[in-house]
N, C-alpha and C positions, 0 to 999 in steps of 0.2 A: 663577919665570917671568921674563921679560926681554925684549925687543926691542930687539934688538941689545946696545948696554951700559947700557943701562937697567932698572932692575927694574921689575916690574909686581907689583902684589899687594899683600894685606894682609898684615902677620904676626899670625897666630891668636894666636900663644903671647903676642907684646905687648902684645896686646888685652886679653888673661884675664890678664897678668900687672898692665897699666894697672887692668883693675876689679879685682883684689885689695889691689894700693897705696892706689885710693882708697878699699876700706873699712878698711884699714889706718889710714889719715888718719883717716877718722871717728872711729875708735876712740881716737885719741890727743886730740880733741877734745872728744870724748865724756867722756875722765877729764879735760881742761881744767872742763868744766863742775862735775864733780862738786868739781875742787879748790876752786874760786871759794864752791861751796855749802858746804864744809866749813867754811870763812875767810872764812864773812859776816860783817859787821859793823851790828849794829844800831845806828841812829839813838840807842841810849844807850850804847853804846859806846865812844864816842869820844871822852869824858873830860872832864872838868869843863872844860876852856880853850875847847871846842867849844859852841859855841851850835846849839842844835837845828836849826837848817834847815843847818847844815852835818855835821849827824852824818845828816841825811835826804838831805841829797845825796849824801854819799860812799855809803851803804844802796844809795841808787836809781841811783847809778852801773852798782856791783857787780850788781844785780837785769839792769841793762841787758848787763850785758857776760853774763851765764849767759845769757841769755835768745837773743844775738848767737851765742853759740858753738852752744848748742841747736841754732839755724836752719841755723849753718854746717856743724855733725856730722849733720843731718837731710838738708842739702842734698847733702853729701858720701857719705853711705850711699845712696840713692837714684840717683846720678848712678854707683855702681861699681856698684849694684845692676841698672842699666840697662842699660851697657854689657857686663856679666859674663853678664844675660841673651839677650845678642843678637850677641855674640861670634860665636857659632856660625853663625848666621843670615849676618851681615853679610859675613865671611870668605868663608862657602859664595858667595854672590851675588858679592862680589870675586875669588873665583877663577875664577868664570864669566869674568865681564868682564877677568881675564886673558886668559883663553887666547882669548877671542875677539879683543883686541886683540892678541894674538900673533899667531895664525894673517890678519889684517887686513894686520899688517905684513910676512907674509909672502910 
C-alpha cells in the first residue's frame, strides 16, 4: 500500500520474523545462564590467598549475574512471544488503516 511515494502498512513477515529473533535471543541467554551455573565458583573456591568474604563476593556476584540473565532470557521470550502472538492481529488492523488511508488520500 502507498500514497503516493510513501508506503503505508506493516510488514507481517517482519513482524513474525522480529518475534522469532527475539526468542532466538532468548535462547542464546538462556545457555548464558546455564554456562555461568556450570562455572560457579564457591565461596571456597577461590584459594587459600582469598579471605572468605571475597570468595563470598565473587559467589554472590556470579549468583547475581545468573539471576540478571534469567530475568533478561524471561523478559526476551515473553516479549517475541507477545509479539509473535499478535502479529496476525496487529498486521490485519494495519492493513485496514492502510487502505483506508489510501483511499482518504485519494
Amino acid at each position: 500500500m502507498s500514497t503516493g511515494d510513501q508506503p503505508v502498512g506493516m510488514d507481517s513477515d517482519a513482524v513474525v520474523n522480529l518475534a522469532s529473533n527475539l526468542r532466538d535471543s532468548a535462547d542464546a541467554v538462556k545457555r548464558q545462564v546455564q554456562g555461568v551455573a556450570d562455572n560457579m565458583i564457591a565461596p571456597t573456591d577461590t584459594g587459600f590467598a582469598y579471605k572468605k568474604t571475597q570468595g563470598d563476593a565473587i559467589h554472590n556476584g556470579l549468583l547475581t549475574v545468573q539471576q540478571w540473565l534469567k530475568d533478561w532470557a524471561e523478559a526476551t521470550q515473553l516479549t517475541g512471544d507477545a509479539i509473535g502472538q499478535n502479529a496476525i492481529s496487529v498486521t490485519t488492523v494495519d492493513k485496514v488503516n492502510s487502505e483506508n488511508t489510501e483511499q482518504a488520500a485519494s
